[in-house]
C-alpha positions, 0 to 999 in steps of 0.5 A, spaced: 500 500 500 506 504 502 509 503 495 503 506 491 504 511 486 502 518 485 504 524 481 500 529 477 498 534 471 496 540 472 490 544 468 490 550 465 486 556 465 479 557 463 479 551 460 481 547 465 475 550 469 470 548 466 473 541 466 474 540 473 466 542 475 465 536 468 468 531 473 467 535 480 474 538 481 475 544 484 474 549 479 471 557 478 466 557 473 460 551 471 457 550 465 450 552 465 448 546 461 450 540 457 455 535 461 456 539 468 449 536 469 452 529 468 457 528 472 455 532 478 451 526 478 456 521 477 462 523 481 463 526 488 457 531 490 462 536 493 461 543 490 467 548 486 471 553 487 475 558 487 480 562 484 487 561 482 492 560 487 499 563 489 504 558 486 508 558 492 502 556 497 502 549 494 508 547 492 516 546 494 522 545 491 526 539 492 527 540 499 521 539 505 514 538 503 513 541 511 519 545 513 516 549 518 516 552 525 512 548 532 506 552 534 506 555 540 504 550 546 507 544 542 514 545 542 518 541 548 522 535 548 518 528 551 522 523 549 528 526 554 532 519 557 537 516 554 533 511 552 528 514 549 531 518 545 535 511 542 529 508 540 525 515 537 533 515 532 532 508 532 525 508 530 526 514 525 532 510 522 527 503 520 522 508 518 526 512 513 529 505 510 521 502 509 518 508 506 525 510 502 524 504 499 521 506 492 516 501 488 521 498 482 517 502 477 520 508 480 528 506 479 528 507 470 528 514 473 535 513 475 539 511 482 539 516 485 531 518 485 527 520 491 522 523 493 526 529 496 529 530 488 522 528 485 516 530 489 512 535 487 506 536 492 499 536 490 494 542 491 489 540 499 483 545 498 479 546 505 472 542 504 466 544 509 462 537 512 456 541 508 459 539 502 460 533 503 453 531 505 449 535 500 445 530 496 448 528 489 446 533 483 440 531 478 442 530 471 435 534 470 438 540 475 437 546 471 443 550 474 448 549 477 449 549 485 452 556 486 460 557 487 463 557 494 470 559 496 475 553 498 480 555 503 487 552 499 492 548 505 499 547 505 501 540 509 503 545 515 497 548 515 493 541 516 493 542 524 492 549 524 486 552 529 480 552 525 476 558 523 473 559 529 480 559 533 479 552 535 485 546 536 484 541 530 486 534 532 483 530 527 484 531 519 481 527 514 484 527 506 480 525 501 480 524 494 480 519 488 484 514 485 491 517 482 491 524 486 497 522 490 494 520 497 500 515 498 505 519 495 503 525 500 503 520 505 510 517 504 513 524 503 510 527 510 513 521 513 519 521 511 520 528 512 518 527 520 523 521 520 529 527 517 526 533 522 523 536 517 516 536 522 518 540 527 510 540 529 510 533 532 515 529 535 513 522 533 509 519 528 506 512 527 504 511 520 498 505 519 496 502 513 489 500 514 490 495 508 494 491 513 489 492 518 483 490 515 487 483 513 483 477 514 482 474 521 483 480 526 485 478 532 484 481 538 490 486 540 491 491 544 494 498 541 500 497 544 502 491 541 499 493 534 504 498 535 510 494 537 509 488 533 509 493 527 515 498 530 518 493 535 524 499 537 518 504 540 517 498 546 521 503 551 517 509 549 510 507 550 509 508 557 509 516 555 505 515 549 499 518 554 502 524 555 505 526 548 498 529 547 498 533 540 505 531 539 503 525 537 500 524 530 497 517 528 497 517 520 490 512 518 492 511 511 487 508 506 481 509 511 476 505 505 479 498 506 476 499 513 469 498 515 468 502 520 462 502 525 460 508 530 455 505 533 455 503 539 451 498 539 457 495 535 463 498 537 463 500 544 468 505 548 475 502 549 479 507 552 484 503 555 491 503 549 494 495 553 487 491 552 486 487 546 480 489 542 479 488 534 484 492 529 476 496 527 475 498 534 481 501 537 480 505 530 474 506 532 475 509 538 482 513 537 477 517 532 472 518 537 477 521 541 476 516 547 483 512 547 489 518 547 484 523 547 490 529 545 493 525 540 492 527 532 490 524 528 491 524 519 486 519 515 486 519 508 481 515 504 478 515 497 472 521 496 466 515 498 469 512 504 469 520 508 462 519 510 464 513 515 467 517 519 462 521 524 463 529 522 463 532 529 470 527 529 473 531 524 476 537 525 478 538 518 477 536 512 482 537 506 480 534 498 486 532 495 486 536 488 491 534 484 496 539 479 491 545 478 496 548 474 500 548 468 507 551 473 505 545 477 506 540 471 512 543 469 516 543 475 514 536 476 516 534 469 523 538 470 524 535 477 524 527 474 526 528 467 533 532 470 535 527 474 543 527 474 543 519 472 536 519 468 539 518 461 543 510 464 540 505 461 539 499 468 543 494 464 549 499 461 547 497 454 545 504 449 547 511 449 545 515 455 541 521 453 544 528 453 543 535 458 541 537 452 536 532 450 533 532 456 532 540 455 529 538 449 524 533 451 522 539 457 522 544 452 517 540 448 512 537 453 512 545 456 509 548 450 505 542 449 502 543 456 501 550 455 497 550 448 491 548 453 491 540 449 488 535 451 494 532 455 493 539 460 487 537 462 490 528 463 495 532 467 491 534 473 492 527 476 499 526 479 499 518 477 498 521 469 505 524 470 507 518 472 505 515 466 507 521 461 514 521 464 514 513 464 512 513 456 518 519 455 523 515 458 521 509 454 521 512 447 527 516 449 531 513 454 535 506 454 530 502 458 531 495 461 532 488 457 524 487 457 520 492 458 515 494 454 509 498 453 503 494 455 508 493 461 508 501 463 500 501 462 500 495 467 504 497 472 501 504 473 494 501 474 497 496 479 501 502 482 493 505 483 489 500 483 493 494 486 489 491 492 483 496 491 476 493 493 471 498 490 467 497 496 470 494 503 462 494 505 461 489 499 460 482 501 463 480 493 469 483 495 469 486 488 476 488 485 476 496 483 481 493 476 477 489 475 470 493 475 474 498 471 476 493 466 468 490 465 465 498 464 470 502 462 473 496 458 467 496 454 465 504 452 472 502 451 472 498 446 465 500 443 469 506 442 475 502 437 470 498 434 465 504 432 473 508 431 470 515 436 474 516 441 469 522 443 462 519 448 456 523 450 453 522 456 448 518 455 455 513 452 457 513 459 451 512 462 449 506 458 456 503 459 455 504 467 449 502 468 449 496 463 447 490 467 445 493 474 439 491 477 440 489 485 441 495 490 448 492 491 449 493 484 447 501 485 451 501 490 458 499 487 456 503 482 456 510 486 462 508 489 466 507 482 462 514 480 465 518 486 472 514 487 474 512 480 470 515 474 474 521 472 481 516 473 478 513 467 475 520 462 476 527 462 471 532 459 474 534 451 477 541 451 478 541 444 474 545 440 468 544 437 467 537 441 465 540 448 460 538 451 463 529 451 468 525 454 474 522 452 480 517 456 484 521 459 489 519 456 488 516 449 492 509 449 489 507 455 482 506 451 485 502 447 489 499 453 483 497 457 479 495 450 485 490 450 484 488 456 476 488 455 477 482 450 483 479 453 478 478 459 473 474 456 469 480 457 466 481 450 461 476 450 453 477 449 448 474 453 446 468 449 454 467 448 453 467 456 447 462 456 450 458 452 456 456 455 453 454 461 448 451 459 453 447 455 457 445 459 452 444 463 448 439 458 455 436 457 456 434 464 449 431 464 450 428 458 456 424 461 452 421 468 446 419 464 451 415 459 454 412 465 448 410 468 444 408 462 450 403 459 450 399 466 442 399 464 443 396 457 446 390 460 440 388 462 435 391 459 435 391 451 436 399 450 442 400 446 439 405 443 439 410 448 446 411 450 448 413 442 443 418 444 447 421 450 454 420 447 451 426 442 450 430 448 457 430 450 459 433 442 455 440 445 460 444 448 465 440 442 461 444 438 460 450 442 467 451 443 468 451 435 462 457 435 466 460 440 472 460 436 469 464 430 469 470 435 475 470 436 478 469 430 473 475 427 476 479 434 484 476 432 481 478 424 479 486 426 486 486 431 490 485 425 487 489 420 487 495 424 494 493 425 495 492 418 491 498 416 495 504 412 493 511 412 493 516 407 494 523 411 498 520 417 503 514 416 507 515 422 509 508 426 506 507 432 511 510 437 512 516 433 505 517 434 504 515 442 510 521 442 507 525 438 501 525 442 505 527 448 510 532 446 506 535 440 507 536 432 509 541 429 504 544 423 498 540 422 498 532 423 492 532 418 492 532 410 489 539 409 486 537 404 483 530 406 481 530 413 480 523 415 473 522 418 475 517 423 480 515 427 487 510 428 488 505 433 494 502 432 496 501 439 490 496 440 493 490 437 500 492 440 496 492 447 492 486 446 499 482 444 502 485 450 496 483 454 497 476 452 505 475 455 506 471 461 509 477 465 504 482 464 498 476 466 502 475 473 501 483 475 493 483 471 491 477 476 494 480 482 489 486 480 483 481 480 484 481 473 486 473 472 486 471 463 486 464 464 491 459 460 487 457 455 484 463 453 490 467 452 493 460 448 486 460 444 486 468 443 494 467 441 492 461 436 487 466 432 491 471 432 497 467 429 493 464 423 491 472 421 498 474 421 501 469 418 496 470 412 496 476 412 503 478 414 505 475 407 503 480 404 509 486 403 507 492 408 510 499 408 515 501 412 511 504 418 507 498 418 512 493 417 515 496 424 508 496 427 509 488 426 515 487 430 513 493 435 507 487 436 512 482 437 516 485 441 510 487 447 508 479 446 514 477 449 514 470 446 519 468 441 517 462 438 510 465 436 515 471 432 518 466 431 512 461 427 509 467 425 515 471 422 518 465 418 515 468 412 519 476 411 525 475 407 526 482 406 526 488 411 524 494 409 524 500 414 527 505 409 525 512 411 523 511 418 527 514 424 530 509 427 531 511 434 534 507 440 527 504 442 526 501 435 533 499 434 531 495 440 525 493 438 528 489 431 534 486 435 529 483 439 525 480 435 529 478 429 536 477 432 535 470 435 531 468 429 534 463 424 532 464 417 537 468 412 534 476 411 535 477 403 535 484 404 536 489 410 533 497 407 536 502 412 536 508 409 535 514 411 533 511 418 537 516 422 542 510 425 548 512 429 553 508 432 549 505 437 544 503 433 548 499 429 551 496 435 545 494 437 542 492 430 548 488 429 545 480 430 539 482 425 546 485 420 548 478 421 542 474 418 542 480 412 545 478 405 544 485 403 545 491 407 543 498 406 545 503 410 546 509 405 542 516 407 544 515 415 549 521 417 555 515 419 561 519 420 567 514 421 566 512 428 560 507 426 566 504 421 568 500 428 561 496 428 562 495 421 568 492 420 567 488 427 560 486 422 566 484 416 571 480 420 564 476 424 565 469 423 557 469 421 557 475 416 554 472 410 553 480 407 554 480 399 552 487 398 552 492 402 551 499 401 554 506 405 552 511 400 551 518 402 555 517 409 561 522 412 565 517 412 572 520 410 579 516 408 579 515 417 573 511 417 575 507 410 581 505 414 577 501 418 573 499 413 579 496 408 580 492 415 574 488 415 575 488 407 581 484 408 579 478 413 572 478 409 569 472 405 562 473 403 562 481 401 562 481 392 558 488 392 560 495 396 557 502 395 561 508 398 558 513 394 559 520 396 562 518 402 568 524 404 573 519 401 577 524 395 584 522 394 587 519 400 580 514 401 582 512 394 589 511 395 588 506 401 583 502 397 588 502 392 594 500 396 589 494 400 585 491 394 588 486 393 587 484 400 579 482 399 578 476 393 571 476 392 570 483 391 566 485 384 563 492 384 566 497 387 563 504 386 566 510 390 563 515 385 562 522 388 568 523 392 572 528 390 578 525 388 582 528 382 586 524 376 592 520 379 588 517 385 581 515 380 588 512 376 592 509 381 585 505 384 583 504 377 589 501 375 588 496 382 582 494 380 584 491 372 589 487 377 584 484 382 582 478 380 575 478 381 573 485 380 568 487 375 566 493 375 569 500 377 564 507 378 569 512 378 564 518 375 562 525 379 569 525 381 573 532 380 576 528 373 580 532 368 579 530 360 584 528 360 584 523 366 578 521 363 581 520 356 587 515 360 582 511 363 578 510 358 584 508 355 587 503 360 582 498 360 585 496 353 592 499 354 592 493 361 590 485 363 584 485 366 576 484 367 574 490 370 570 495 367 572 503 370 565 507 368 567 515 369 562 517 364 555 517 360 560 514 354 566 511 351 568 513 345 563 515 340 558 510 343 554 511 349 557 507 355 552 501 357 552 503 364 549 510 362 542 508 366 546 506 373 548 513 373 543 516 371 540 513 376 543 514 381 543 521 380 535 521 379 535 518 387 540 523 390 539 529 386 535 533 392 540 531 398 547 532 394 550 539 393 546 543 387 552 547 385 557 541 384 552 535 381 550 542 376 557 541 375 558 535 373 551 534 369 554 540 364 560 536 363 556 529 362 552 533 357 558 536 352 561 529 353 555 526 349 555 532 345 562 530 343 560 524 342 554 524 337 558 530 334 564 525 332 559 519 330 555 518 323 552 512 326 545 514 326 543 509 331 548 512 335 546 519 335 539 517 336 541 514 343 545 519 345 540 525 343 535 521 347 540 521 353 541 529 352 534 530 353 534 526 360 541 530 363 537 536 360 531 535 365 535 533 371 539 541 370 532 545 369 530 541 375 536 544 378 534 551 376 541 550 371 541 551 364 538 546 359 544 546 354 
């Protein structure tokens, strides 16, 4: 319960006004009409306020969330003996090292986070007991109730004498799930245990999850505390005399199901005899047992009125971030982490201050255009999960951790032991009532492509099903305690007056699990598996029974007609298979399914949606009518792994083995169909990102047997998707015939992470990256690699220089299987060329080599020329676009009669008269490169290409000839008007 996990958003101007009366946050004005009339029905019936609030009331900077001075009357020493002191320093030393101790989500932060670096408290807004018992609004209420001021609460200012000048002893915090009620709690009490409390000189925090365990026996407070903090035996004797300087923090308070009555729960003022853990409770906030102790609860907002008000000194609503400033300060505090960019494992690049600064920069302007994103933010868990995400996309991340995997751990880290209602016989799990309702308008949403619900969606989604009294009443609870952890009121314009989820992955998140859980059935589907598996078991006794019958009476008949019996639920499973296959069908064309106006990869639009895009993210010309859910099948593949159904079925959301390999086995007929089919690059990236959160290498393994050919040219291959193709095509064993990286954006880290798929390729393109001579290392580590079976391989346009090719001709000579290398405009000029003279030799299966475009001069193209008609298998030389004289083309065009030897030097569009039968290749190339090469130097070369084949027609009567070569004029004509240059 300690290691829950908090943090938020804050909201923004006027906007988040209207959307915090919507859901029934504070706020300063309600709309008149449309949905502030719903959900003041459906969520918690407290009233809103109030006007912005000074940023310093509210928030502190990495330092004490209490930092303050005792008031007066509560300073003084109690604990003065030797020993009492040692057991209070003891006390404080054990409590520290249990409350420091982070949940393992909160480590991919860095090692050094904390709550002192990290921790931003959330706005505590003053609430009166009329608030809380004013009657739920009506949907037919006309107007709104009318505004009332709520007095903003610093963690200090909790214990301060009331309006009315009297001492508060009992306060109450209350608020709905994702607040930050745990982490409040967890920082207030660490920061007593480092002196930063002054007001108190002890604090004896209780979990009431722990209390409220099965089978409580009676136990005397005393020894509930001692058996939780054995070194406070040597002070209890003074416990009845610290007075207001003891503080009980009850965190939780709904686990417990509380009784006032006293018929019930009697007076019990004695702190050494053992009653029920309720009971002592019970009486500590009667203020019968340590009459002068203090007393701290924090609840969810439909447990509060459990607790009698005239117990109560103070009532305090937990709000959330209710400001943008708020949001930014967390998010610099977590993303700044002096250690944030290393991954766990010491495997990637670490990210950079500057990255870092980039990434706030982002999402801080994201925030302030007043997005939906602003408005999810007000709950400090989602800032959780927004941090979370970002580090995901952008930072080194643990072996295995994937993005199913975040999503799940934040529901565990707010719902993990959540019972919707502790009063409740059924003992239902909050997760799992979430995943029936909200799962199902979830899913209702993806399946009719909205994203936006009226409130007569939600309503029909909520009140599905309900019937009994019990079932009300589980229902309000939800309303009040988790309904708006799920949606939020759309802000953006023209959609006023719906819903959204508060983030858009976790609709398609809890669509996922909706299906995963079995959830999507009709009611004749639920009918008829009961009653066949009911028909079926009847059918196995009768059978029994009857075939010891037909041995002694003539009735052989009827046994044959029981056996069909047992062939129902045979054949029920088959109809219940056709479902999922049409869900395992829908799954995999949404993943499949190419969009015109918008084709990023999935993790290109999850970032997206969080940091913001730059300019429209729409066609302006074709806006699309519906939306994409591309996240949906990688969530449900993600849901479907081992790992993430251990931490679902501690959230009471157990998937049973058979229906997940039921649900597996559908889905792995429609990819290995429709997987044959060649897919566009994002695509193809989203197919492997569903592998990746599956988890499960022999399905990728079956499913993936069939790609041959990886082409994910054009998509910016960031450190996450490196990992992401190693992961899943780096163990496999069939040969890839191709590996297309071009333009991907590579770096050295990425090849180094790529380097087991560059293994299993036959030809590589790496052409288009921006590798300086630092990637060269990896490379010709790929080279000299017993494994490497690469015959072609491309690294055109790369600054790798005459110093990364001095690498490169490292692995050229210890190589067996390369016969075709591209090092086209590469930054070589004439040393680069030089060297691979001097070391050609060395490699004896090259064919192709071309280093056109490298500025190299007439004795450098010469000297590896001449190298070249020496080698023994070398056929084919590409030397144009070099700065070549006429001259030091007219010697190479005569060496190749002049010396022995098979290679081909291809400097020009011609030879001799006659146009050279390799002029499509390079003009080819030039037509591929023609916008990323230097204008002025490729307008050069073309002028020159073109009075070559001027000279060439000029000085031929072959008109068959001049026909070809007036024919390749036009084509370098129209490359230099395309280029702005002249056309003759």
């Amino acid at each position: 319960m300690w290691s829950r996990q908090a943090s938020a958003y804050p909201s923004s101007g006027t906007t988040w006004g209207w959307c915090e009366t919507i859901l029934g946050f504070s706020c300063r004005k309600v709309h008149p009409e449309g949905n502030g009339r719903f959900l003041l029905h459906w969520s918690q019936p407290l009233e809103a306020c109030s006007a912005d609030l000074p940023f310093r009331a509210f928030i502190r900077h990495q330092g004490s969330s209490v930092a303050g001075t005792a008031p007066p009357g509560r300073h003084g020493q109690l604990f003065r003996s030797i020993s009492a002191m040692e057991s209070v320093h003891w006390y404080r030393r054990s409590l520290a090292e249990w409350f420091i101790r982070l949940p393992r989500e909160e480590r991919q932060f860095g090692p050094t986070f904390s709550l002192d670096t990290g921790h931003v408290d959330p706005v505590i807004r003053e609430s009166t007991p009329d608030e809380l018992l004013r009657p739920p609004a009506e949907p037919t209420l006309a107007h709104p109730l009318p505004l009332v001021e709520r007095h903003p609460l610093s963690l200090p200012q909790l214990f301060d004498p009331d309006a009315c000048g009297r001492r508060v002893q009992t306060v109450v915090l209350y608020g709905t799930v994702g607040t930050g009620k745990s982490t409040l709690v967890r920082k207030m009490v660490l920061d007593w245990c480092h002196g930063r409390l002054p007001s108190f000189e002890l604090v004896i925090p209780f979990s009431c999850e722990d209390l409220s365990a099965p089978g409580p026996t009676p136990i005397s407070l005393y020894h509930m505390v001692t058996s939780r903090y054995p070194p406070l035996k040597e002070v209890l004797p003074l416990l009845d005399k610290a007075g207001p300087r003891l503080l009980f923090v009850l965190h939780g308070m709904e686990r417990l199901n509380l009784d006032f009555r006293m018929e019930s729960t009697g007076l019990h003022g004695d702190p050494e005899m053992p009653a029920v853990p309720t009971t002592i409770i019970v009486n500590l906030l009667r203020k019968f047992m340590l009459p002068e102790a203090s007393i701290l609860v924090t609840t969810r907002a439909s447990a509060v009125g459990r607790i009698p008000s005239k117990y109560v000194g103070r009532y305090g609503e937990i709000c959330g971030f209710s400001d943008t400033n708020l949001q930014k300060l967390y998010f610099q505090l977590r993303l700044n982490q002096p250690d944030c960019g290393h991954s766990a494992n010491g495997v990637g690049t670490p990210i950079t201050p500057a990255q870092r600064d980039n990434l706030v920069e982002m999402l801080s302007r994201n925030l302030e255009g007043h997005h939906q994103i602003a408005t999810a933010c007000f709950l400090p868990s989602y800032c959780w999960l927004v941090c979370a995400t970002l580090y995901f996309l952008h930072v080194s991340t643990p072996v295995g951790q994937t993005l199913t995997g975040i999503y799940t751990s934040f529901l565990r880290l707010n719902f993990s032991g959540e019972i919707l209602d502790s009063t409740d016989p059924s003992r239902t799990s909050l997760m799992a009532y979430a995943a029936r309702t909200m799962g199902k308008l979830a899913y209702e949403g993806v399946a009719s492509r909205k994203t936006y619900f009226s409130e007569k969606d939600v309503r029909e989604c909520l009140e599905s099903g309900v019937k009994t009294e019990e079932e009300f009443q589980l229902l309000h609870v939800f309303r009040r305690d988790a309904l708006r952890f799920f949606l939020a009121p759309c802000v953006e314009s023209g959609k006023h007056g719906t819903f959204v989820f508060t983030v858009p992955a976790m609709q398609e998140y809890l669509a996922a699990l909706y299906i995963v859980l079995g959830e999507r059935k009709t009611a004749w589907q639920r009918v008829g598996k009961e009653a066949a598996e009911l028909v079926g078991r009847v059918g196995e006794d009768v059978s029994l029974v009857l075939s010891i019958l037909t041995k002694l009476l003539p009735l052989r008949v009827l046994p044959l007609l029981f056996n069909l019996l047992k062939v129902v639920p045979r054949v029920f499973g088959r109809w219940a298979g056709k479902s999922r296959e049409a869900v395992a069908q829908a799954m995999v064309l949404e993943m499949f399914r190419e969009e015109d106006y918008y084709n990023d990869d999935v993790l290109d639009q999850l970032g997206a949606s969080i940091l913001g895009v730059e300019g429209p993210r729409r066609h302006p010309d074709e806006p699309p009518d519906d939306e994409v859910f591309e996240l949906f099948p990688m969530f449900m593949g993600g849901l479907l792994s081992s790992r993430n159904r251990v931490v679902l079925a501690q959230l009471g959301c157990p998937i049973k083995n058979m229906d997940a390999l039921e649900n597996a086995q559908a889905i792995k007929k429609k990819l290995v169909k429709l997987g044959r089919q060649g897919l566009p690059p994002s695509e193809l990236l989203d197919h492997l990102f569903f592998h990746y959160e599956f988890q499960n290498q022999h399905f990728s393994a079956e499913v993936l047997s069939s790609l041959h050919q990886l082409n994910l040219a054009g998509v910016r291959m960031t450190p996450l998707k490196c990992s992401v193709v190693a992961s899943v095509l780096g163990s496999g064993t069939h040969t890839l015939d191709e590996v297309n990286l071009a333009s991907c954006q590579l770096d050295p880290a990425g090849l180094h992470t790529l380097m087991p798929v560059f293994l299993r390729a036959r030809k590589l393109g790496l052409q288009l990256n921006g590798l300086g001579p630092e990637a060269c290392k990896d490379i010709r580590d790929l080279l000299l690699h017993d494994q490497c079976q690469v015959t072609t391989l491309r690294l055109s346009n790369n600054p790798l220089t005459a110093a990364g090719l001095a690498l490169l001709v490292e692995g050229l000579s210890g190589n067996t299987s390369l016969t075709h290398l591209s090092l086209l405009h590469t930054g070589l000029e004439d040393e680069g060329l030089e060297l691979l003279a001097t070391h050609l030799e060395r490699n004896q299966q090259l064919r192709e080599l071309n280093v056109a475009y490298n500025g190299a001069g007439d004795a450098a193209a010469l000297g590896l020329a001449r190298a070249a008609r020496e080698h023994p298998s070398l056929e084919l030389l590409h030397l144009y676009f070099n700065e070549l004289s006429p001259e030091g083309r007219k010697k190479l065009r005569e060496l190749e009669g002049a010396t022995p030897g098979r290679a081909r030097v291809v400097a020009s569009l011609t030879e001799g008269t006659a146009l050279s039968e390799h002029w499509s290749v390079i003009l080819g190339e030039i037509q591929r490169n023609l916008n990323s090469w230097e204008r002025g130097r490729v307008q050069c070369h073309l002028s020159m290409l073109l009075r070559d084949l001027e000279d060439s027609r000029g000085a031929t009567l072959n008109p068959w000839r001049k026909a070809q070569l007036l024919r390749v004029e036009g084509e370098v004509r129209s490359l230099l008007e395309h280029l702005g240059g002249p056309g003759s």
